[in-house]
C-alpha positions as CSV (number, residue, x, y, z in Angstrom):
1,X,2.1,-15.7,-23.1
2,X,2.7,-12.5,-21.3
3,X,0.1,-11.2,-18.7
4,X,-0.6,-8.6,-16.5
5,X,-1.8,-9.2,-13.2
6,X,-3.6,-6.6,-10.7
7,X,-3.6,-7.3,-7.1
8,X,-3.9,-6.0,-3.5
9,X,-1.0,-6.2,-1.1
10,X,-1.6,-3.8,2.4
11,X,-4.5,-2.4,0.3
12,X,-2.3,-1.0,-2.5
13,X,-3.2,-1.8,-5.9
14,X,0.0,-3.0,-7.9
15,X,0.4,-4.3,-11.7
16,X,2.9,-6.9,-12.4
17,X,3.6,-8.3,-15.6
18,X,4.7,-12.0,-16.0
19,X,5.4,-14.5,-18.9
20,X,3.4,-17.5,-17.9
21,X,1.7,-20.6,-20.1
22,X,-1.5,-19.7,-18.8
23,X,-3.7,-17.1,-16.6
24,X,-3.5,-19.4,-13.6
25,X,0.5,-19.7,-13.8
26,X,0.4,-15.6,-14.7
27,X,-1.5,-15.4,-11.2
28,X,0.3,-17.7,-8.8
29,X,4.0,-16.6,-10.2
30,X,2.6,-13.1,-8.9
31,X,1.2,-14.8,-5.3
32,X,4.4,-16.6,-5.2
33,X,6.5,-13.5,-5.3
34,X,3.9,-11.2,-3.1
35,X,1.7,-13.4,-1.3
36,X,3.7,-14.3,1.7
37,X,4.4,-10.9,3.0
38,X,2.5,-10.1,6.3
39,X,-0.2,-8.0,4.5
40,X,-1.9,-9.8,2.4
41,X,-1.9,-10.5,-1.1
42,X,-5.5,-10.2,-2.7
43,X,-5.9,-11.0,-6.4
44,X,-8.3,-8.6,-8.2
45,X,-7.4,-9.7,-12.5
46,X,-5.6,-11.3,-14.6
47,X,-5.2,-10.1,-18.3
48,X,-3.9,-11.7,-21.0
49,X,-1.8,-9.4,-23.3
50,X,-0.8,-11.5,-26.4
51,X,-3.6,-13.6,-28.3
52,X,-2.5,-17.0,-29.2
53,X,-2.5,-16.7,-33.0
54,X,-3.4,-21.1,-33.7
55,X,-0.6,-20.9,-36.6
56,X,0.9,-23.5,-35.0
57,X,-1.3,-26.1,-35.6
58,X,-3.2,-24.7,-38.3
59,X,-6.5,-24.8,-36.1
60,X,-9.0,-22.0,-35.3
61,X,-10.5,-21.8,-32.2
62,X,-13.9,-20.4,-33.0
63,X,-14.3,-23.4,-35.2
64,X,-18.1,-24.8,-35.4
């Protein structure tokens, strides 16, 4: 799924977008790449960009 993720890195707010199989992967690809630099990295959101669509398996997911 494809994700964009806001962050703070020497208090500048930047956008990256990542393909990732879930909002925890989306975030830590992002720290991974930013997160070591001597400023900081600070993660504000993660949004997810593509909804899953469940016609892989038939299955809903606001079944009752």
């Amino acid at each position: 799924m494809r994700y964009d993720v806001t962050y703070l890195v020497a208090g500048d707010e930047r956008v990256d977008r990542v393909e990732a199989p879930d909002a925890a992967a989306a975030a830590a690809t992002v720290q991974d790449a930013h997160g070591r630099a001597a400023e900081g990295f600070e993660l504000i959101q993660v949004h997810l960009l593509e909804e899953p669509t469940g016609d892989d398996d038939g299955s809903s997911a606001n079944q009752s």
